[in-house]
C-alpha positions as a Python dict, from the first residue, in 0.01 Angstrom:
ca = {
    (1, 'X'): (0, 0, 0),
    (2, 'X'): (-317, 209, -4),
    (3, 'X'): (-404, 414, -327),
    (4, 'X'): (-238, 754, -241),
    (5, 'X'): (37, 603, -82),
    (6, 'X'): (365, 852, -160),
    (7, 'X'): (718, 781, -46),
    (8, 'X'): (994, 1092, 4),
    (9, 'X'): (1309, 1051, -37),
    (10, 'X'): (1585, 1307, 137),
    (11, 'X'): (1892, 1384, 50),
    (12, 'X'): (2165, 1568, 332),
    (13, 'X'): (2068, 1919, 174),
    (14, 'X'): (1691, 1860, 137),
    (15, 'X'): (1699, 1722, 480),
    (16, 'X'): (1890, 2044, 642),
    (17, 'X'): (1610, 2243, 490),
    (18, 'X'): (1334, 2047, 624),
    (19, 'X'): (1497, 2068, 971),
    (20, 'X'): (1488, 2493, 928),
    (21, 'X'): (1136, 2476, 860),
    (22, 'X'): (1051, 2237, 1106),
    (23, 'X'): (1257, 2429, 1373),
    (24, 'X'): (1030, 2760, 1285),
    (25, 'X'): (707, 2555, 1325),
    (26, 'X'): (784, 2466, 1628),
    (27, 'X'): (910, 2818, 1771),
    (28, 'X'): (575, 2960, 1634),
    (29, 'X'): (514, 2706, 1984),
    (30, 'X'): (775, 2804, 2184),
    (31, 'X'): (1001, 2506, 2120),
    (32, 'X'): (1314, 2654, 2059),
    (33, 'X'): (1664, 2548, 1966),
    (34, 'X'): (1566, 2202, 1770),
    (35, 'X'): (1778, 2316, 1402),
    (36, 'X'): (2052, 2472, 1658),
    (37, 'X'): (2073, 2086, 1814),
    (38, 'X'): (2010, 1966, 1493),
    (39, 'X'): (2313, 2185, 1304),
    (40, 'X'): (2542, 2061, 1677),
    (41, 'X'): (2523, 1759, 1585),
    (42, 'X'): (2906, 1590, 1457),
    (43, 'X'): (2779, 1240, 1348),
    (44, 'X'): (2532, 1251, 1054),
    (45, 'X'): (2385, 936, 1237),
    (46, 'X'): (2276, 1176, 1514),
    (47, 'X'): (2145, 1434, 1299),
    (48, 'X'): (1955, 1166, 1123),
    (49, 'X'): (1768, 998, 1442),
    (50, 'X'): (1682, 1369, 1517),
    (51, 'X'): (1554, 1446, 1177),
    (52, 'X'): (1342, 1170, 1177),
    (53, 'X'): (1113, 1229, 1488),
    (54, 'X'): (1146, 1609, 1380),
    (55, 'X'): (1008, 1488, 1006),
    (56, 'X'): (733, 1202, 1141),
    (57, 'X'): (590, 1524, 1351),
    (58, 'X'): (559, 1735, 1114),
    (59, 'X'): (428, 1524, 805),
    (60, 'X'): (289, 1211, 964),
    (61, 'X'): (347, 867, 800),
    (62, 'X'): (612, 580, 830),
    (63, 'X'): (921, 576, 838),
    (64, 'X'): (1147, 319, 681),
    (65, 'X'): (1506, 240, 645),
    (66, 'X'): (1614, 209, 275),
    (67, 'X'): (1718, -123, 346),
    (68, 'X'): (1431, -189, 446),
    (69, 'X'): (1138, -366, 188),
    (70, 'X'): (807, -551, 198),
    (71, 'X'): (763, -933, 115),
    (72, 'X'): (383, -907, 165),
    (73, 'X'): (143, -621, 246),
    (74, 'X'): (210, -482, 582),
    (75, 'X'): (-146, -602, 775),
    (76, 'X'): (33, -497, 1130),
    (77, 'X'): (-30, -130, 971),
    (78, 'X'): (-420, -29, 982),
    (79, 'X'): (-412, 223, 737),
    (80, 'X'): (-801, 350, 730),
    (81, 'X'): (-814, 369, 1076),
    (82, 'X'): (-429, 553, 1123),
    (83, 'X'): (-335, 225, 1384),
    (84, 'X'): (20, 94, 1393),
    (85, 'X'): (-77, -288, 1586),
    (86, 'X'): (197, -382, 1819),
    (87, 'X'): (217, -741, 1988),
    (88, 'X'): (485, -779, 2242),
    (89, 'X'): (602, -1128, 2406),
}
């Protein structure tokens, strides 16, 4: 990884908090209601997938699953230029 590189981990409560400030970012946009769809949600796999589009908005970056890890450096991530490569079949 590039020098600088930082990884965040979130826990349940740390990631309910992000979602409140993310929510009043966004109504300072007029996009209301995200922590009220967030907070509806039953299955913390839902609130999760929502939390995670909500977080890569707001702070940028990559997300990875914790199960997840690296063998060799990631080259299909340009990270100078701010590229994700894709190459479909």
């Amino acid at each position: 990884m590039p020098n600088g590189t930082e990884f965040h981990y979130f826990n349940q409560l740390e990631a309910d908090a992000s979602m409140k400030n993310i929510s009043k970012k966004l109504e300072a946009l007029n996009i209301t209601g995200l922590y009220d769809a967030y907070a509806a949600c039953r299955a913390k796999s839902f609130k999760s997938d929502l939390w995670r589009w909500a977080i890569m908005w707001d702070q940028g970056g990559i997300y990875l699953d914790a199960k997840f890890f690296f063998t060799e450096y990631p080259d299909w991530i340009d990270f100078e230029n701010e590229e994700f490569l894709v190459c479909g079949d």
